[in-house]
C-alpha positions as CSV (number, residue, x, y, z in Angstrom):
1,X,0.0,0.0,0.0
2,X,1.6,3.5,-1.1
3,X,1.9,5.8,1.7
4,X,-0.5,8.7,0.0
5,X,-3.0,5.7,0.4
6,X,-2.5,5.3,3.8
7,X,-2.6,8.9,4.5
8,X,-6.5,8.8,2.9
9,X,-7.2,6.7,4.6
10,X,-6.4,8.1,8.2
11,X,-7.7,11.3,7.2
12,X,-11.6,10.6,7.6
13,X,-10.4,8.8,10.8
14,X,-8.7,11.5,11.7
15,X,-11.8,14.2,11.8
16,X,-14.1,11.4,13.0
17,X,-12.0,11.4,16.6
18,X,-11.4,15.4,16.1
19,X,-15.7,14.8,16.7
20,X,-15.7,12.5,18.7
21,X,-13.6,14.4,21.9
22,X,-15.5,17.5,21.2
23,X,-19.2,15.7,21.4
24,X,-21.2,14.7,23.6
25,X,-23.2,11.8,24.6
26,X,-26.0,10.2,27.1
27,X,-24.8,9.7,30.4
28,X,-25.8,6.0,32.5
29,X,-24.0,3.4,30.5
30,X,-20.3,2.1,31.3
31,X,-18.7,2.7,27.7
32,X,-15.7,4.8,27.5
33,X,-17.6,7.5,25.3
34,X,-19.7,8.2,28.9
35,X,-17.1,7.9,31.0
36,X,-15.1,10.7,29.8
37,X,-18.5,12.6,29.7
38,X,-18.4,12.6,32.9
39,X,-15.1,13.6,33.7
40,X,-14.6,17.6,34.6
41,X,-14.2,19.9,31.7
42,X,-10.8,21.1,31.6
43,X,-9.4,17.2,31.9
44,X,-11.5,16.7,28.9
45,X,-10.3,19.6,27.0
46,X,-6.9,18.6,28.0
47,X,-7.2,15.1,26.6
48,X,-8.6,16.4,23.8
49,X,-5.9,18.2,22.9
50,X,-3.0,15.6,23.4
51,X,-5.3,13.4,21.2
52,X,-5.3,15.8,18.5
53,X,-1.5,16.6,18.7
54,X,-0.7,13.0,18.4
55,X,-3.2,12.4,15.5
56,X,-1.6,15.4,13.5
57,X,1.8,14.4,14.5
58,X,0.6,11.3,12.8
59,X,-0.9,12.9,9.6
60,X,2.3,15.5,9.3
61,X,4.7,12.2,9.4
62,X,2.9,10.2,6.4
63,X,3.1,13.9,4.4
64,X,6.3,14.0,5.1
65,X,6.9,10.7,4.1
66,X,5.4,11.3,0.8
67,X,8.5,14.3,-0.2
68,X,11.3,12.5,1.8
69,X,13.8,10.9,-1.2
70,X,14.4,7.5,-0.6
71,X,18.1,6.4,0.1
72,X,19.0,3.4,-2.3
73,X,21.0,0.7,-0.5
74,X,22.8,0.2,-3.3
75,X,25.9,2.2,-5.0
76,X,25.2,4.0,-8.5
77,X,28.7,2.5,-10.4
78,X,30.7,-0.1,-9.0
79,X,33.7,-2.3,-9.6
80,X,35.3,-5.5,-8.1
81,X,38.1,-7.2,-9.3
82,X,41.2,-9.3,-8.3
83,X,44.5,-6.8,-7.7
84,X,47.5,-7.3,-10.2
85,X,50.5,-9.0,-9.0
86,X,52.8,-7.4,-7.4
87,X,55.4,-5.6,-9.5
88,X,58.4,-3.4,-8.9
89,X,57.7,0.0,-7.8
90,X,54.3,-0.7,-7.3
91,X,51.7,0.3,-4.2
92,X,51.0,-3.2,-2.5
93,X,50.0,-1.3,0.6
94,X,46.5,-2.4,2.0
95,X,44.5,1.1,1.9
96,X,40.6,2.3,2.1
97,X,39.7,5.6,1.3
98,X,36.8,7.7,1.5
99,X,35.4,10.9,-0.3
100,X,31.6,11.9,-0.5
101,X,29.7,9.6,-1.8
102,X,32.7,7.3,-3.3
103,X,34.8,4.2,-1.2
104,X,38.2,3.0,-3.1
105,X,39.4,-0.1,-1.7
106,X,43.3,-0.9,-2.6
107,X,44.6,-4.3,-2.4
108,X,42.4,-5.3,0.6
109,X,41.6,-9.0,1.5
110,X,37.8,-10.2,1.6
111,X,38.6,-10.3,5.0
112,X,39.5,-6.4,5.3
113,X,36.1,-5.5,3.5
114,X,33.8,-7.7,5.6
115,X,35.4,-5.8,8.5
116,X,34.8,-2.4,7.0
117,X,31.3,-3.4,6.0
118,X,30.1,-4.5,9.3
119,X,32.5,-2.3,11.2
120,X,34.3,-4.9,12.9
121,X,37.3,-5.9,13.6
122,X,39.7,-8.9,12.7
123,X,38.8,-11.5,15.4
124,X,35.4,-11.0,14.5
125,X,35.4,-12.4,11.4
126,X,36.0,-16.3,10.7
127,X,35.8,-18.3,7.5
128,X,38.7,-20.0,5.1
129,X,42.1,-18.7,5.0
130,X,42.1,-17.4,1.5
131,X,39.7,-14.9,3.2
132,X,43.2,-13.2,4.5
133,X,45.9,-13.6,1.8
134,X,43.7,-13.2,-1.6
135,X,43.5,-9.5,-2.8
136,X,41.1,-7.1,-4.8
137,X,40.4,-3.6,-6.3
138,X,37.0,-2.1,-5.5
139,X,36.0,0.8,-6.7
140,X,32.5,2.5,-5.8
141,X,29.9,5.6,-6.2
142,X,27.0,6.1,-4.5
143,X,25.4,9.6,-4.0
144,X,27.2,12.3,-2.3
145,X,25.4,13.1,0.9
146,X,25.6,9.2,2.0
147,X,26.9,9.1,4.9
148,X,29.6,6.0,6.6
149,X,26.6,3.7,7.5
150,X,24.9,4.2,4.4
151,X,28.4,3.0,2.2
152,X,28.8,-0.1,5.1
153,X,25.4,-1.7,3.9
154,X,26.4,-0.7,0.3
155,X,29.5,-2.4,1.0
156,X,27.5,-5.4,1.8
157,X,25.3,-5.9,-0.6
158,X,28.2,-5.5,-3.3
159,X,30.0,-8.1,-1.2
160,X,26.6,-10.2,-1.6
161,X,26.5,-9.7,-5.0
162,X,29.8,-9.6,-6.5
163,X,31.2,-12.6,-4.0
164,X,28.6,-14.4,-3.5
165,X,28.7,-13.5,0.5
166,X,26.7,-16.3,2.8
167,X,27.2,-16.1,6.7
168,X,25.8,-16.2,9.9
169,X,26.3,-14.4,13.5
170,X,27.0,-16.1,16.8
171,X,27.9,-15.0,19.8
172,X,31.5,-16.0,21.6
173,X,33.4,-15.5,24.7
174,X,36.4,-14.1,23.7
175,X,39.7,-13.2,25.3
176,X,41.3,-10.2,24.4
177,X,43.2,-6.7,25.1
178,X,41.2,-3.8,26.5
179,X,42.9,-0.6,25.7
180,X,42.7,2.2,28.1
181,X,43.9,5.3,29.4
182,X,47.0,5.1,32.1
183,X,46.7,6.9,35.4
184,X,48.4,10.0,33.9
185,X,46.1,10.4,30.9
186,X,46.8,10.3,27.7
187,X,50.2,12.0,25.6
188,X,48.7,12.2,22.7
189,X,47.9,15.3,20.5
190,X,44.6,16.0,18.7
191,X,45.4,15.8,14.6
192,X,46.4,18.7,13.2
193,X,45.1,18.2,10.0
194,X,41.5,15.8,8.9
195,X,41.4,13.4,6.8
196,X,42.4,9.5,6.0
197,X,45.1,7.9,8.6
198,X,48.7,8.0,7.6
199,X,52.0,6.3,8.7
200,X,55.5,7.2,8.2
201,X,58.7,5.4,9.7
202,X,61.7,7.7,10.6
203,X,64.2,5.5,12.3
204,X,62.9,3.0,14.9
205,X,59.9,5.6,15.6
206,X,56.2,4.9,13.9
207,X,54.2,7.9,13.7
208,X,50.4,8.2,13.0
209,X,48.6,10.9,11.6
210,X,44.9,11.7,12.1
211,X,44.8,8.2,13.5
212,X,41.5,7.5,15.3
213,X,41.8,4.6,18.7
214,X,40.0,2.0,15.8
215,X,43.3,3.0,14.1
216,X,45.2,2.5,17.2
217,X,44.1,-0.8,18.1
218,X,44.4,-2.6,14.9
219,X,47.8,-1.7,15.1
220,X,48.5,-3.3,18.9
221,X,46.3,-5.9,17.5
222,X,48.7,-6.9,14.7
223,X,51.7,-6.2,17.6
224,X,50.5,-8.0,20.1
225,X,49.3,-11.0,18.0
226,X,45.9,-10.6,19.9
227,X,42.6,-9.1,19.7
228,X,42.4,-5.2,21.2
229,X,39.3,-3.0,21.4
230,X,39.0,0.5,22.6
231,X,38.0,1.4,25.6
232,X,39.7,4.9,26.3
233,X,36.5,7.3,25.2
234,X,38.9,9.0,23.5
235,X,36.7,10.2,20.4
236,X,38.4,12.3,17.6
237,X,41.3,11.6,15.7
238,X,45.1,12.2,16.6
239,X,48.8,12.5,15.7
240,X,50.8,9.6,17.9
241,X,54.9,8.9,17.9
242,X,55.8,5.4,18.9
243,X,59.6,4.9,19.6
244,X,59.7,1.0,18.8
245,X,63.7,0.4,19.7
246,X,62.8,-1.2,23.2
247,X,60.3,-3.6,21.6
248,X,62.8,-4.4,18.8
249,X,65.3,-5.3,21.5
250,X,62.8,-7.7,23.4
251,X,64.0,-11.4,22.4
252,X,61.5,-13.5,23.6
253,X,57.4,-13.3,23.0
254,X,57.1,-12.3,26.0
255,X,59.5,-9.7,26.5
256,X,58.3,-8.0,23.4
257,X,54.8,-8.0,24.7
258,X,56.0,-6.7,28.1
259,X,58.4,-4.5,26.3
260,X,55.5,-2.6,23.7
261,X,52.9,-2.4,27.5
262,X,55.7,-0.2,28.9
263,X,56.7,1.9,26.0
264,X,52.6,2.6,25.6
265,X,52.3,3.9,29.2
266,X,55.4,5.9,29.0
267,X,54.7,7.2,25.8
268,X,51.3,7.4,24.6
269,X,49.5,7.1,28.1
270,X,47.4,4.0,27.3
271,X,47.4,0.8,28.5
272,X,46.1,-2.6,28.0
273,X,44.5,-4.5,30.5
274,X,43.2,-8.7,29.8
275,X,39.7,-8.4,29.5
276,X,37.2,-11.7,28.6
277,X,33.7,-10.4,26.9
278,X,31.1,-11.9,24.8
279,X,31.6,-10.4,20.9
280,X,29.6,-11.2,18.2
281,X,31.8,-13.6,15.4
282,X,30.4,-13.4,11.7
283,X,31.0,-16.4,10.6
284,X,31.7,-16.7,6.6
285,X,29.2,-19.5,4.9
286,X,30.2,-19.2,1.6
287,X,32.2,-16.7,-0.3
288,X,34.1,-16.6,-4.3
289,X,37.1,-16.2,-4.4
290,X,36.9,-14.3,-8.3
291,X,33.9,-11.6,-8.2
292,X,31.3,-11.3,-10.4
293,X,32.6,-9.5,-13.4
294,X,31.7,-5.6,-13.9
């Protein structure tokens, strides 16, 4: 049923309970009609009146409904395709970027574009190993006042399509690093300029640049071969440096790990702390490993 329809048809029973509150009937019999015949005068009018401002709130939403333009789930131009070998000189860097309306993914695993599409992070994603190692170039336009959300469920119905997606959710306790902020707070500065992350080695010291705490703990998560999530509040985006020579020095597994806690309290202010939670695993069915051609 179209919406103008539906607003036709609310409209005569819209007037007929503007009538109804403002009439009047015989009084002696127990329907609800008496009862609030009864009732004194000014708790009538006052009922009355919320009736009639939730009746037109009603009638003002389904004529709004009728003028607001629908938001396809589903990008305007799109392309998937397997990434060219490697060659010399060329940019084999994983990389996702983001302008209005328009996602380019570069040389990104299934797995990387299942965890942008349902904004989630490594550990929460489980199906074949190829899901990790094969690579693609995906290309996408949508309009440009979608927002983030909006390109995550486009992002999934071109995974749908193009790959053939199948998978289910559960739910699974899970082990992992909780990153937080030290009893000193944090030593990090806010970003000076917006924009996509960036990385840059000088030396033995990493620095980030407009790097969000997602950012940050994908990259402990990849150090501490473990699973991290955020827990500092820290919202925004920042620049971070992270002097690495004491972890390259550790020898042992453990002494690295020990080694990178340290150097994040001194430096950075954060820490990590063992947490155990319940995180929901999307769990991959079925997936191609060569897309649909465009």
């Amino acid at each position: 049923m179209s919406t103008l329809t539906t607003l036709r048809m609310a409209l005569p029973a819209f007037r007929r309970r503007m009538f109804y509150v403002s009439s009047s009937s015989q009084v002696g019999t127990n329907n609800h009609r008496d009862w609030q015949r009864v009732e004194p005068a000014d708790v009538r009018v006052c009922k009355g009146r919320i009736l009639l401002m939730r009746r037109a709130t009603y009638v003002l939403g389904l004529l709004f409904s009728l003028y607001s333009p629908a938001i396809t789930q589903d990008f305007d131009v799109e392309s998937a395709k397997r990434a060219s070998p490697d060659s010399p000189g060329a940019d084999s860097s994983e990389r996702i970027t983001r302008h209005p309306g328009e996602l380019i993914m570069h040389n990104v695993t299934l797995s990387t574009c299942i965890q942008w599409a349902f904004n989630v992070q490594p550990f929460q994603v489980s199906g074949p190993s190829w899901l990790s190692s094969d690579r693609y170039e995906i290309w996408a336009k949508a309009s440009p006042n979608v927002s983030d959300d909006q390109l995550r469920i486009m992002l999934r119905n071109l995974l749908v399509r193009r790959f053939g997606l199948q998978f289910h959710h559960e739910s699974k306790a899970v082990q992992l690093l909780a990153l937080t902020v030290g009893k000193r707070g944090p030593r990090i500065s806010q970003a000076k300029a917006s924009g996509e992350m960036s990385r840059e080695v000088e030396g033995t010291v990493l620095k980030l640049y407009s790097a969000s705490m997602s950012d940050v703990t994908l990259l402990l998560s990849s150090l501490m071969r473990a699973p991290v999530i955020d827990r500092t509040d820290l919202a925004g985006k920042y620049d971070l440096s992270f002097d690495v020579t004491s972890i390259a020095n550790a020898r042992a597994a453990a002494s690295e790990s020990e080694a990178i806690l340290a150097a994040m309290e001194q430096q950075l202010g954060l820490r990590l702390e063992p947490k155990k939670i319940v995180a929901d695993i999307i769990f991959i069915d079925q997936a191609n490993r060569t897309p649909v051609a465009n």
